[in-house]
Structures are given as structure tokens and as C-alpha cells.
Gaussian input, Z-matrix of N, CA and C with variables (Angstrom, degrees):
# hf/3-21g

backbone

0 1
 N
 C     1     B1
 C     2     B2     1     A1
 N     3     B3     2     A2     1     D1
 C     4     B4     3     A3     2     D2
 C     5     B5     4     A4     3     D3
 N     6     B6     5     A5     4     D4
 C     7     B7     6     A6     5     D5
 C     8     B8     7     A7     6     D6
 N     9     B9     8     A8     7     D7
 C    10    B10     9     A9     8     D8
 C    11    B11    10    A10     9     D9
 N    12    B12    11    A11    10    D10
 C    13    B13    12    A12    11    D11
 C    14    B14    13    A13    12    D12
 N    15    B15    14    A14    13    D13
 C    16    B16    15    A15    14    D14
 C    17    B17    16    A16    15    D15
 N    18    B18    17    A17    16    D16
 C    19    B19    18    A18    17    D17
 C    20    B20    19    A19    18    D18
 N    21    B21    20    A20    19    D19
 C    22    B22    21    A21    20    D20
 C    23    B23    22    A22    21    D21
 N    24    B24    23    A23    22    D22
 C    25    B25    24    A24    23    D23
 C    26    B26    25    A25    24    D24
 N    27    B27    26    A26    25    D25
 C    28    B28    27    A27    26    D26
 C    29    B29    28    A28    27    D27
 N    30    B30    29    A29    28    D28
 C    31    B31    30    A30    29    D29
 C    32    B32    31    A31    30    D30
 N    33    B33    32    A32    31    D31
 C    34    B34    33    A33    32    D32
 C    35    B35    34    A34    33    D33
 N    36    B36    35    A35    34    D34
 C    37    B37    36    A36    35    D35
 C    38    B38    37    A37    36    D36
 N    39    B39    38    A38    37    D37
 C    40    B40    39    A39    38    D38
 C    41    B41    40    A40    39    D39
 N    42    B42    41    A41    40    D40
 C    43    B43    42    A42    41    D41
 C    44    B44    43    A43    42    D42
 N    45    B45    44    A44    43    D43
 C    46    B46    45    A45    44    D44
 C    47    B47    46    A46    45    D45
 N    48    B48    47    A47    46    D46
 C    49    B49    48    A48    47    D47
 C    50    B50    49    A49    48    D48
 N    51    B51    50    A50    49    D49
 C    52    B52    51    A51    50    D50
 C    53    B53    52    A52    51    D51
 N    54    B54    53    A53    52    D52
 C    55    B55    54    A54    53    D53
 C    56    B56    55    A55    54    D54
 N    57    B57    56    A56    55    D55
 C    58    B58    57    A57    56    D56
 C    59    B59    58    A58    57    D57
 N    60    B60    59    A59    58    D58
 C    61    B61    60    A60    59    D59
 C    62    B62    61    A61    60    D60
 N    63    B63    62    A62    61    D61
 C    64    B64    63    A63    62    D62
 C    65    B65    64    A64    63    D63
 N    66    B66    65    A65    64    D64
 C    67    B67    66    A66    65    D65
 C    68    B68    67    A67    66    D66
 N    69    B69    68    A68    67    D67
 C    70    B70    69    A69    68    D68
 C    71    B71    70    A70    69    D69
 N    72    B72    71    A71    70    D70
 C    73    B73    72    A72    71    D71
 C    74    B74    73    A73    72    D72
 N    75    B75    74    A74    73    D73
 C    76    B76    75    A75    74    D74
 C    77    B77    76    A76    75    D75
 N    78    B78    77    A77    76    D76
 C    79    B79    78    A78    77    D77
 C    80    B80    79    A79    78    D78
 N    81    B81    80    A80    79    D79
 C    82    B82    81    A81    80    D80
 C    83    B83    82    A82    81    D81
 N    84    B84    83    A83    82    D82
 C    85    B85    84    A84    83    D83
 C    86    B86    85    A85    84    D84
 N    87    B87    86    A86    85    D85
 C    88    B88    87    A87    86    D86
 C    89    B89    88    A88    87    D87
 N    90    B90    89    A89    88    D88
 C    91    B91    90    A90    89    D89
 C    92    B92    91    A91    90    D90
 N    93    B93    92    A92    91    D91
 C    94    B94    93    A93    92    D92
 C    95    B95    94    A94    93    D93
 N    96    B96    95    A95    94    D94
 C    97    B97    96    A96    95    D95
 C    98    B98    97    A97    96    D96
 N    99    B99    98    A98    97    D97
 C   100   B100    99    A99    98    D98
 C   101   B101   100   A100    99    D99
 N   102   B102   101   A101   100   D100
 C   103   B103   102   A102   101   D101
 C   104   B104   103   A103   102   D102
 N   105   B105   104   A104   103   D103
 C   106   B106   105   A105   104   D104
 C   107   B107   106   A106   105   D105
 N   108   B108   107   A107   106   D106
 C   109   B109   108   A108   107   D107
 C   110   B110   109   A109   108   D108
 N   111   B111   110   A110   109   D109
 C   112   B112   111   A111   110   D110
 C   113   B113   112   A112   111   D111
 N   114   B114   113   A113   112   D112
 C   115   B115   114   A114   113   D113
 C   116   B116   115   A115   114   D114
 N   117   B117   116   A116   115   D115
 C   118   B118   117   A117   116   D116
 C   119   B119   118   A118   117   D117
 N   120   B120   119   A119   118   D118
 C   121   B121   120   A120   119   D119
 C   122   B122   121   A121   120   D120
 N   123   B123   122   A122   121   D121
 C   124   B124   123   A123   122   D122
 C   125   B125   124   A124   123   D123
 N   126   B126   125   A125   124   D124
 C   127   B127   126   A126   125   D125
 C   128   B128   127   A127   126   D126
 N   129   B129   128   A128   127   D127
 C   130   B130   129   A129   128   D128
 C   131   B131   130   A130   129   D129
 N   132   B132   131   A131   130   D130
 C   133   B133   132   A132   131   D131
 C   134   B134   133   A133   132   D132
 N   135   B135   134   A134   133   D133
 C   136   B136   135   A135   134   D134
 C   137   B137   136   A136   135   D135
 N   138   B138   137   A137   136   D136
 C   139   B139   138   A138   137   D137
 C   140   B140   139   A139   138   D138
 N   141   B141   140   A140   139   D139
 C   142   B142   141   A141   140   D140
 C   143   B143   142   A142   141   D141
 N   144   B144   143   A143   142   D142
 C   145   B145   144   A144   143   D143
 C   146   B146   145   A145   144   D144
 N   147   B147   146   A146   145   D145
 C   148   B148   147   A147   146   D146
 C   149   B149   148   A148   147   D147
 N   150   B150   149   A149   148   D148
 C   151   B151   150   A150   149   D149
 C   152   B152   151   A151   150   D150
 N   153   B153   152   A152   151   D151
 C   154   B154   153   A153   152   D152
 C   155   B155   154   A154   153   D153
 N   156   B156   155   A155   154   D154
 C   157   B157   156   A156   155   D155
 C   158   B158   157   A157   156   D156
 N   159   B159   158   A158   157   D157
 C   160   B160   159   A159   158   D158
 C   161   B161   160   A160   159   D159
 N   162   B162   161   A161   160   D160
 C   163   B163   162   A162   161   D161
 C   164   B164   163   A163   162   D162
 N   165   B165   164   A164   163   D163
 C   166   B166   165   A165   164   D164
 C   167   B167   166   A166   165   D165
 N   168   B168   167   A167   166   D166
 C   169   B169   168   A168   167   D167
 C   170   B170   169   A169   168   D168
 N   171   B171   170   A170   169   D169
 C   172   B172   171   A171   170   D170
 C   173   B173   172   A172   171   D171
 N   174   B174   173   A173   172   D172
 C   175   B175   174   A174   173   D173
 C   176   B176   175   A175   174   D174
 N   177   B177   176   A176   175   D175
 C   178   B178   177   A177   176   D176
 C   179   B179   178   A178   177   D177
 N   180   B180   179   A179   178   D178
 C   181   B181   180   A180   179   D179
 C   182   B182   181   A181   180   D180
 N   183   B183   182   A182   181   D181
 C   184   B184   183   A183   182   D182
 C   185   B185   184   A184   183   D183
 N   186   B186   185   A185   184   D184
 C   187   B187   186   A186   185   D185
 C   188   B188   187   A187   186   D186
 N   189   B189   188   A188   187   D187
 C   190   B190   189   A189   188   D188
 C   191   B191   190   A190   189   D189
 N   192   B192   191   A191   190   D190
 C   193   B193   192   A192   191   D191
 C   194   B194   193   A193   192   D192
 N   195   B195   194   A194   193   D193
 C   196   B196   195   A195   194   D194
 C   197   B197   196   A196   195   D195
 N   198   B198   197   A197   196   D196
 C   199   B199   198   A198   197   D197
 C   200   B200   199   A199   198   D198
 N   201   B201   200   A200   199   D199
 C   202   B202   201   A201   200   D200
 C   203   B203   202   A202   201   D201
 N   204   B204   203   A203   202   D202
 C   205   B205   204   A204   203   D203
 C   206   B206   205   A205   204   D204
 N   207   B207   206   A206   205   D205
 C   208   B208   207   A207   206   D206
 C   209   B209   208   A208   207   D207
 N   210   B210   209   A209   208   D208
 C   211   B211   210   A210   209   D209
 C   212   B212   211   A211   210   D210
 N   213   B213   212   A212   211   D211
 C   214   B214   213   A213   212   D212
 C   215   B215   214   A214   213   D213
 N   216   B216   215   A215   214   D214
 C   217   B217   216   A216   215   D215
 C   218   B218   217   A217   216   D216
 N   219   B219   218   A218   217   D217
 C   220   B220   219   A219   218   D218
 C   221   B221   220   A220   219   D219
 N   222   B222   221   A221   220   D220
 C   223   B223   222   A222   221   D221
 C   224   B224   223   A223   222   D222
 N   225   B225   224   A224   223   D223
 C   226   B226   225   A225   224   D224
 C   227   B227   226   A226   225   D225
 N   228   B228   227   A227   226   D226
 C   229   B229   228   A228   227   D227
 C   230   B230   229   A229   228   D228
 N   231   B231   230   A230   229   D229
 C   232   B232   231   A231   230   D230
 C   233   B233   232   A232   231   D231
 N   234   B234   233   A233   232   D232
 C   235   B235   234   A234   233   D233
 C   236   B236   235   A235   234   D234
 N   237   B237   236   A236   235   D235
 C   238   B238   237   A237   236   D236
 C   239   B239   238   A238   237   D237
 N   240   B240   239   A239   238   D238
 C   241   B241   240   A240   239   D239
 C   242   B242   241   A241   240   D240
 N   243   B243   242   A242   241   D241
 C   244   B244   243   A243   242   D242
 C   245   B245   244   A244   243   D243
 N   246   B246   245   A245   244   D244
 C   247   B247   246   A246   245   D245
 C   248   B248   247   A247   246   D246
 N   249   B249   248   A248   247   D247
 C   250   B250   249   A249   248   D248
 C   251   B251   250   A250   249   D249
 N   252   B252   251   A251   250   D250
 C   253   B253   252   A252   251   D251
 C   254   B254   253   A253   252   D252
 N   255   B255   254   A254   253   D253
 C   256   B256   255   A255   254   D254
 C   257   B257   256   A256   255   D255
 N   258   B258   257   A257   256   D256
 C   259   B259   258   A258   257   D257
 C   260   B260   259   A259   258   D258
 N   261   B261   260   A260   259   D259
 C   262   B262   261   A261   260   D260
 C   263   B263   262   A262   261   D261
 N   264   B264   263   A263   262   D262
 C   265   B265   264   A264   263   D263
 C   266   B266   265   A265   264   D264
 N   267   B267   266   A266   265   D265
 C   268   B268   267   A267   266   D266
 C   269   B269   268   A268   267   D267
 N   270   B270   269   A269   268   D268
 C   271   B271   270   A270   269   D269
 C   272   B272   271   A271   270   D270
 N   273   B273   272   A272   271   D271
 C   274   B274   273   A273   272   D272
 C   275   B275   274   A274   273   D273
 N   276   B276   275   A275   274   D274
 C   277   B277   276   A276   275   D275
 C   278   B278   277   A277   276   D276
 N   279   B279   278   A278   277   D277
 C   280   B280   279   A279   278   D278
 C   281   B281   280   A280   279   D279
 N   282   B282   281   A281   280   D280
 C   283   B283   282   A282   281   D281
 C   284   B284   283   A283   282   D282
 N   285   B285   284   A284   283   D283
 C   286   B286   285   A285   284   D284
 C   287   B287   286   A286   285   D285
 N   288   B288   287   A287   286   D286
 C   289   B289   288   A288   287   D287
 C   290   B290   289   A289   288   D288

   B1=1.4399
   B2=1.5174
   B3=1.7434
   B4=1.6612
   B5=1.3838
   B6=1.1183
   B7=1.7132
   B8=1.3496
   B9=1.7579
   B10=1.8901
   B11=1.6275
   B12=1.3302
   B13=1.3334
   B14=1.9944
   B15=1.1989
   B16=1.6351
   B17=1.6219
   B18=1.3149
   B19=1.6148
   B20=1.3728
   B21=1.6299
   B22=1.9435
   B23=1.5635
   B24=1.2842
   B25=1.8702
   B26=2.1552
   B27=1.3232
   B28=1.5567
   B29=1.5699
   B30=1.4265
   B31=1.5647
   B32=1.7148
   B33=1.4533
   B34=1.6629
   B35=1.8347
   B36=1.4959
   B37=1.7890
   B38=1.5011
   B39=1.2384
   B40=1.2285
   B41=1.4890
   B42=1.1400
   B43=1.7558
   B44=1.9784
   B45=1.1554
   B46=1.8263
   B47=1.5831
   B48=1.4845
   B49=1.4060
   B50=1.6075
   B51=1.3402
   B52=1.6283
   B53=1.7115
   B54=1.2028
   B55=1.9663
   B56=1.5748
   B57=1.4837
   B58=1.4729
   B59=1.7138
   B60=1.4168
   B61=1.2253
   B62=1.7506
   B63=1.5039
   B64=1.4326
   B65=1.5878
   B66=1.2297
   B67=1.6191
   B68=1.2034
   B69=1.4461
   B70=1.7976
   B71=2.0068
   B72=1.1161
   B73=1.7224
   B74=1.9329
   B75=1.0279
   B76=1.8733
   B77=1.0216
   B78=1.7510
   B79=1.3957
   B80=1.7692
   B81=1.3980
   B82=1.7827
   B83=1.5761
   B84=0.8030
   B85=1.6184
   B86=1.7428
   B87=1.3716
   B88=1.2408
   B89=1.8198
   B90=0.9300
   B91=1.8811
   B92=1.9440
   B93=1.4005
   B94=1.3961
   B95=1.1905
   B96=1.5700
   B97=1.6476
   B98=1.4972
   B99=1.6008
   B100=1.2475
   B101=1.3254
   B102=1.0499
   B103=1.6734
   B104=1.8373
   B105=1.5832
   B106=1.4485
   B107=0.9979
   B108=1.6129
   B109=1.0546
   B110=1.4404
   B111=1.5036
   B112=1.4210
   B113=1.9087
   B114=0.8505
   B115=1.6763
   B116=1.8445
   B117=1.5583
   B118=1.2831
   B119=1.7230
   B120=1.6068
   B121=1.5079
   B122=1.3166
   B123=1.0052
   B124=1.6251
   B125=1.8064
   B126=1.3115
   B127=1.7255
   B128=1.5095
   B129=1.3293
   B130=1.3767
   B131=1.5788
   B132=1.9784
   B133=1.4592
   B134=1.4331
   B135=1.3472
   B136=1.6113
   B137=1.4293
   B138=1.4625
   B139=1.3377
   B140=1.4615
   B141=0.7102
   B142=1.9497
   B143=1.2976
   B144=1.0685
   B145=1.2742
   B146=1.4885
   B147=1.6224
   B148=1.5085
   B149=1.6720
   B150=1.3940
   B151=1.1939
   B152=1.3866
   B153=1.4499
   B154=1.7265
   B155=1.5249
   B156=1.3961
   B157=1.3323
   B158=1.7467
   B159=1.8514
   B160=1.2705
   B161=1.4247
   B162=1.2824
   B163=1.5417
   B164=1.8223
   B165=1.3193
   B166=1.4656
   B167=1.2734
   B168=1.7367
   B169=1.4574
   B170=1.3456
   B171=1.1220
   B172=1.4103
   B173=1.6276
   B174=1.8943
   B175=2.0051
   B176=1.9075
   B177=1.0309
   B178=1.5657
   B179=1.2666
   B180=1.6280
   B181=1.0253
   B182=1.5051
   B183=1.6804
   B184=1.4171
   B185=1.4930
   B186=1.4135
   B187=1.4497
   B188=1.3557
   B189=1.5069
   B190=1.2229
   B191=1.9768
   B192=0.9786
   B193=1.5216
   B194=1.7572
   B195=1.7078
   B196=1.2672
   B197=1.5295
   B198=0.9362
   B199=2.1011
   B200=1.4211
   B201=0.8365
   B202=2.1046
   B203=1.4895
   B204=1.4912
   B205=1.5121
   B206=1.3045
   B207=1.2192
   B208=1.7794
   B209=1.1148
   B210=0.8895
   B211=1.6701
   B212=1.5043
   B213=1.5192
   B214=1.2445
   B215=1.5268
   B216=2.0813
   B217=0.8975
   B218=1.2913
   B219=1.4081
   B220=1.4063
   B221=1.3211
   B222=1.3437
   B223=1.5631
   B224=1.1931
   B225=1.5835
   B226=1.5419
   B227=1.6214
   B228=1.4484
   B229=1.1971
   B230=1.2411
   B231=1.1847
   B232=1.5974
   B233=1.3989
   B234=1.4543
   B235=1.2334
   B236=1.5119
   B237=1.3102
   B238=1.5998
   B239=1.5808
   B240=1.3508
   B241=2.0858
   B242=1.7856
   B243=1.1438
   B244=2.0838
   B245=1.4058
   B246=1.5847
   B247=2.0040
   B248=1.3037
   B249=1.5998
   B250=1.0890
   B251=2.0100
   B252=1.1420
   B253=1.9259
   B254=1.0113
   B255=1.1719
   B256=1.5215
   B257=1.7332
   B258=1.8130
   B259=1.4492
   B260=1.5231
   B261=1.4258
   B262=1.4518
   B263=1.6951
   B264=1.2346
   B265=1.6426
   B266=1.3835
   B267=1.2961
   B268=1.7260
   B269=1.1413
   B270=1.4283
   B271=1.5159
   B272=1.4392
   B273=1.7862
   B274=1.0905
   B275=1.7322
   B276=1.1030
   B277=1.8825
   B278=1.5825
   B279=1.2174
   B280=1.2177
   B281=1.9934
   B282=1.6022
   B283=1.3931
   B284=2.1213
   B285=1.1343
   B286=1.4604
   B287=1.3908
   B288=1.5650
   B289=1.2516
   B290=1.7183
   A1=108.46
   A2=102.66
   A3=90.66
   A4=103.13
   A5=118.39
   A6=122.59
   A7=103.91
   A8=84.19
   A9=111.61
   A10=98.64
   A11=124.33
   A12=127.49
   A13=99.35
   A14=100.41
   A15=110.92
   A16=105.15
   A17=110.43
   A18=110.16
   A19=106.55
   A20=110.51
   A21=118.28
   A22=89.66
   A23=116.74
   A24=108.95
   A25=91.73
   A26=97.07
   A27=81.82
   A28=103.82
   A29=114.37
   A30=112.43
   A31=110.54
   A32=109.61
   A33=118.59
   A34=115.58
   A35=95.17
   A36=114.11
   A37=75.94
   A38=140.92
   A39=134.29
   A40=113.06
   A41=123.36
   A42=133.31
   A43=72.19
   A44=124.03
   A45=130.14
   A46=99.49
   A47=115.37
   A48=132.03
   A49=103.49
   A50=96.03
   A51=104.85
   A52=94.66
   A53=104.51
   A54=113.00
   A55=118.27
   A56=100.29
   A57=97.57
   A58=98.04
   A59=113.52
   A60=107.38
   A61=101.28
   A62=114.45
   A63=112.78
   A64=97.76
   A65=141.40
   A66=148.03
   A67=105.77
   A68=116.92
   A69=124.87
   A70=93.04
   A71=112.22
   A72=120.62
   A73=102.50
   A74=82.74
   A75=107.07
   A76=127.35
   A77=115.33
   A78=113.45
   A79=80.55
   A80=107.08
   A81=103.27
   A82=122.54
   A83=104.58
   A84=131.29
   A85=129.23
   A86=105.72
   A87=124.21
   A88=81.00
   A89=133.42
   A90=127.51
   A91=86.10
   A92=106.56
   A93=93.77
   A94=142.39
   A95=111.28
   A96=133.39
   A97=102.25
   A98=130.96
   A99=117.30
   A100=107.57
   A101=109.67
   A102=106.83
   A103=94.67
   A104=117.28
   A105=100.89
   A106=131.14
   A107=124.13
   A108=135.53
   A109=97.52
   A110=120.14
   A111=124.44
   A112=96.26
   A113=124.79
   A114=110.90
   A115=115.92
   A116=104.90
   A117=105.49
   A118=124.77
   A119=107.29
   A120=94.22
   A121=125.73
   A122=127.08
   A123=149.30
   A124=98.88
   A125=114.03
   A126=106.31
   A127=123.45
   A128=112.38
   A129=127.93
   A130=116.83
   A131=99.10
   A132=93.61
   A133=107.12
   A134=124.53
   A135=118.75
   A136=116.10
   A137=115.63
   A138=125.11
   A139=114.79
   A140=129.75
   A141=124.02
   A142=121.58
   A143=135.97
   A144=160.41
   A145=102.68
   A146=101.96
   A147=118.41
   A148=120.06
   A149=102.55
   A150=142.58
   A151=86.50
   A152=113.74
   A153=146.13
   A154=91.23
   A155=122.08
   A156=144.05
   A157=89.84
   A158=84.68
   A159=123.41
   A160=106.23
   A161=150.34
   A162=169.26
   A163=81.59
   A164=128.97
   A165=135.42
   A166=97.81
   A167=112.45
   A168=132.45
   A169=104.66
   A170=133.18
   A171=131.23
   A172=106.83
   A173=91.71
   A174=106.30
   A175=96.17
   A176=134.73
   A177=157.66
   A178=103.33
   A179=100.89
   A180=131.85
   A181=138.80
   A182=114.52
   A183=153.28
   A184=106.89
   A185=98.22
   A186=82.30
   A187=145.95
   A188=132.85
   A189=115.77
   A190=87.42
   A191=152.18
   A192=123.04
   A193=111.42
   A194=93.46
   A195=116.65
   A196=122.38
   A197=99.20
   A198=106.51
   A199=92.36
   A200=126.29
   A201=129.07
   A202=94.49
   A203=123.37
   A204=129.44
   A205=94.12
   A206=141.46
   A207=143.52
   A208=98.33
   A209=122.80
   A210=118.68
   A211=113.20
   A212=115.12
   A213=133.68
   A214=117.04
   A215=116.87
   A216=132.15
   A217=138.13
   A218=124.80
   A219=110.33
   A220=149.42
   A221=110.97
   A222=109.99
   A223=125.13
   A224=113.26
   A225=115.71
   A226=116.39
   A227=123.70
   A228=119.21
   A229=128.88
   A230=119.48
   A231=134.40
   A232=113.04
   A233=148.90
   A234=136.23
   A235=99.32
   A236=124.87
   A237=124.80
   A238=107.59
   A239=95.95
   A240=102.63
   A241=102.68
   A242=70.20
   A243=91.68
   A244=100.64
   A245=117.89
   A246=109.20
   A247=109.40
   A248=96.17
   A249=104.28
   A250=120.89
   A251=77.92
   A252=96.98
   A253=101.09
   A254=113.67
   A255=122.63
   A256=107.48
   A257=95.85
   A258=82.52
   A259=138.48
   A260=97.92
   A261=116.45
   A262=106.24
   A263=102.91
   A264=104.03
   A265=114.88
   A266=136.30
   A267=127.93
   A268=110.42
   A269=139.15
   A270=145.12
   A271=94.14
   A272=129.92
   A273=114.24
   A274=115.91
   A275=105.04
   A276=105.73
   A277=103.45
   A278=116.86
   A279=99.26
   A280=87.88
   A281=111.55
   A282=117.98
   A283=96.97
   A284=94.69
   A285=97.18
   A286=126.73
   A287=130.48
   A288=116.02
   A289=116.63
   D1=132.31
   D2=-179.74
   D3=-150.02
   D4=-172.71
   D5=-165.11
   D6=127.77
   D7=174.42
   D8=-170.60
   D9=-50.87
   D10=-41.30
   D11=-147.87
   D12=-79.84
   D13=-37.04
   D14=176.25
   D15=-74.26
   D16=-46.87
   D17=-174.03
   D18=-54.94
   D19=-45.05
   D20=-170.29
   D21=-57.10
   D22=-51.66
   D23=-141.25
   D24=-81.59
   D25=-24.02
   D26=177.04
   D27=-72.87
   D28=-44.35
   D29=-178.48
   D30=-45.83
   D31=-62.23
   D32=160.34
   D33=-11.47
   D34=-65.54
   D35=-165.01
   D36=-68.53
   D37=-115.30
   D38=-141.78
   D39=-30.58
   D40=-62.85
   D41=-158.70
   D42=-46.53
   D43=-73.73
   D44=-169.17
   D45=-24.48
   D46=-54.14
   D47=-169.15
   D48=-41.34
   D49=-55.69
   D50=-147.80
   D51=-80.07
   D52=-52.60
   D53=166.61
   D54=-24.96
   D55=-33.78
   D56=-162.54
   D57=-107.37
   D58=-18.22
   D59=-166.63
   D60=-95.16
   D61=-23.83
   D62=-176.50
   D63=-84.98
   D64=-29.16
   D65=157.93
   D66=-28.90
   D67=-69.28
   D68=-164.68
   D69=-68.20
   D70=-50.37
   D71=-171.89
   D72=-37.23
   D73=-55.71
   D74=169.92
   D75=-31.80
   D76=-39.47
   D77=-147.96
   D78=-132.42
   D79=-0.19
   D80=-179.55
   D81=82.73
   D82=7.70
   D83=176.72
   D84=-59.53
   D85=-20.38
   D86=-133.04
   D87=-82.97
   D88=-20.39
   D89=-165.27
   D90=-88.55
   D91=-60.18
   D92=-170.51
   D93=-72.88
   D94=-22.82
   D95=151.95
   D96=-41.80
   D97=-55.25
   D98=-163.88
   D99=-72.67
   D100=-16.84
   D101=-160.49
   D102=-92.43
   D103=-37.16
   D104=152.96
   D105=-42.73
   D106=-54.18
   D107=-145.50
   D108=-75.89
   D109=-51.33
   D110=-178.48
   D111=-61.05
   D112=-4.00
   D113=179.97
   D114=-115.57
   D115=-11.87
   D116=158.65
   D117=-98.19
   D118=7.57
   D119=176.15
   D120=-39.49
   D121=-52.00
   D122=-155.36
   D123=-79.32
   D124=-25.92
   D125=157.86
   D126=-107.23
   D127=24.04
   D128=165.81
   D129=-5.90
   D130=-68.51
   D131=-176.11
   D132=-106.30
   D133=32.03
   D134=144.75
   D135=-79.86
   D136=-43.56
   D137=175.27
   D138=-56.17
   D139=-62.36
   D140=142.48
   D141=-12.18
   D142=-87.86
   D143=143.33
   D144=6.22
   D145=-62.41
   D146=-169.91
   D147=-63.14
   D148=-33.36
   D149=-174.79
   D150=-45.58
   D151=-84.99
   D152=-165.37
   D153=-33.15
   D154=-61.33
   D155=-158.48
   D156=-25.81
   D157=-89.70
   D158=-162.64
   D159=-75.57
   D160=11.04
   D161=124.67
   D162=16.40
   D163=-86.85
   D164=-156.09
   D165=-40.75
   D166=-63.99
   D167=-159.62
   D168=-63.50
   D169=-31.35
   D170=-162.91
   D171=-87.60
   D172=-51.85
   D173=174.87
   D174=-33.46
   D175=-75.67
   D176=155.34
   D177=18.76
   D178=-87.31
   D179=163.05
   D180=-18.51
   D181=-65.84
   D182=-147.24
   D183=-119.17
   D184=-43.04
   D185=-137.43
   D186=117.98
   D187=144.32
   D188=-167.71
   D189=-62.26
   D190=77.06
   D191=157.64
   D192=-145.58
   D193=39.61
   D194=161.62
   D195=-92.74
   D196=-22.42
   D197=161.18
   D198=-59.98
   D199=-77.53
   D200=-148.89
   D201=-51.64
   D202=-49.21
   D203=174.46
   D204=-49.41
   D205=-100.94
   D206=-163.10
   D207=-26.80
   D208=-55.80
   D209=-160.19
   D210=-64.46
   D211=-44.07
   D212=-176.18
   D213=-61.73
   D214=-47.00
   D215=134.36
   D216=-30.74
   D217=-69.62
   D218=153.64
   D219=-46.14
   D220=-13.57
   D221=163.48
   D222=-91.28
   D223=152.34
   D224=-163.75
   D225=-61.07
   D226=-28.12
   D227=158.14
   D228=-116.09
   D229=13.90
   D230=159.01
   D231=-35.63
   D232=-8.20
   D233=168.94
   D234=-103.32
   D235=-55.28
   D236=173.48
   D237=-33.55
   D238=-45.47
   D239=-174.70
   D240=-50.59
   D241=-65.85
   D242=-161.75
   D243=-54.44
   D244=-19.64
   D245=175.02
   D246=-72.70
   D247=-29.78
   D248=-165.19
   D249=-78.05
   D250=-30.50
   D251=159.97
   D252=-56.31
   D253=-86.13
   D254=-160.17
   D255=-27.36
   D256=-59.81
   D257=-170.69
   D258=-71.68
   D259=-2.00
   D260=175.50
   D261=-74.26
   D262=-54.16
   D263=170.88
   D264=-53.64
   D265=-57.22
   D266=165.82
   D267=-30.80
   D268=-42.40
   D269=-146.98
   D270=-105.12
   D271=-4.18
   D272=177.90
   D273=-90.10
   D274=144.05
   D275=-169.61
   D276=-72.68
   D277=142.43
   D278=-171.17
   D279=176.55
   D280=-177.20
   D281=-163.88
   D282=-89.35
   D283=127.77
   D284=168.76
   D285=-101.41
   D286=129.61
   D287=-156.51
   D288=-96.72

């Protein structure tokens, strides 16, 4: 199945991808997020779920940039993606602080 409506929501999932993966890059995060991330696969859709929970607590927290997380989370390969960001962003040359 394909079309405008699949092209937007894949465009959507990525633009989410990069939001969440240039966020963590930001804050220096990027070694230990993966190493979460590779250790929460297997609760994929609790972490979702969990997300919803704590939605208020996190908004608080974060920031509006708890949508791009859900979203990123909820898809079936949305954590493989976002490792996969991440690690492309480490490998990018750039100023180290």
C-alpha cells in the first residue's frame, strides 16, 4: 500500500527520528541512550504505553518533545531507527565539548 498519506506519515516518523535523536546528541547522551535503547527492545510496547502514563510528568520535565518520543516508540522499528540515528550522528565530524 502506497500514497501521499504513507509518504506524509513515513516523512512524520523520520522528521520524529531525527527530533529525538538530535535532542539526546544535545544533552551528550548519545553512548548511554543506545546502550538503553539496545536493553529496552524487548519492552518496546510498555515503553509506549508508559510514555501515555507519564505524558503530564514528562511535558514538565522535557518539554513539548514527548510526542516525537511516542511516536518513535510506537512504531515497530522505531527503536532500531533511532539506534540507528544516533549512531550515524556520533560518526558525524563535528566540535566535541
Amino acid at each position: 500500500m502506497s500514497g501521499p498519506g504513507l509518504i506524509e506519515q513515513e516523512a512524520q516518523f523520520e522528521d520524529s527520528v531525527e527530533y529525538v535523536a538530535r535532542e539526546i546528541q544535545l544533552y551528550g547522551m548519545t553512548g548511554p541512550a543506545v546502550m538503553f535503547l539496545e536493553a529496552s527492545r524487548p519492552y518496546r510496547a510498555l515503553g509506549s504505553q508508559a510514555m501515555l502514563f507519564f505524558d503530564p510528568y514528562l511535558r514538565t520535565i522535557f518539554g513539548g518533545g514527548s510526542d516525537a518520543m511516542q511516536r518513535v516508540l510506537a512504531e515497530e522499528g522505531g527503536i532500531d531507527r533511532l539506534i540507528e540515528r544516533l549512531e550515524e550522528i556520533d560518526e558525524e565530524p563535528g566540535w566535541d565539548a
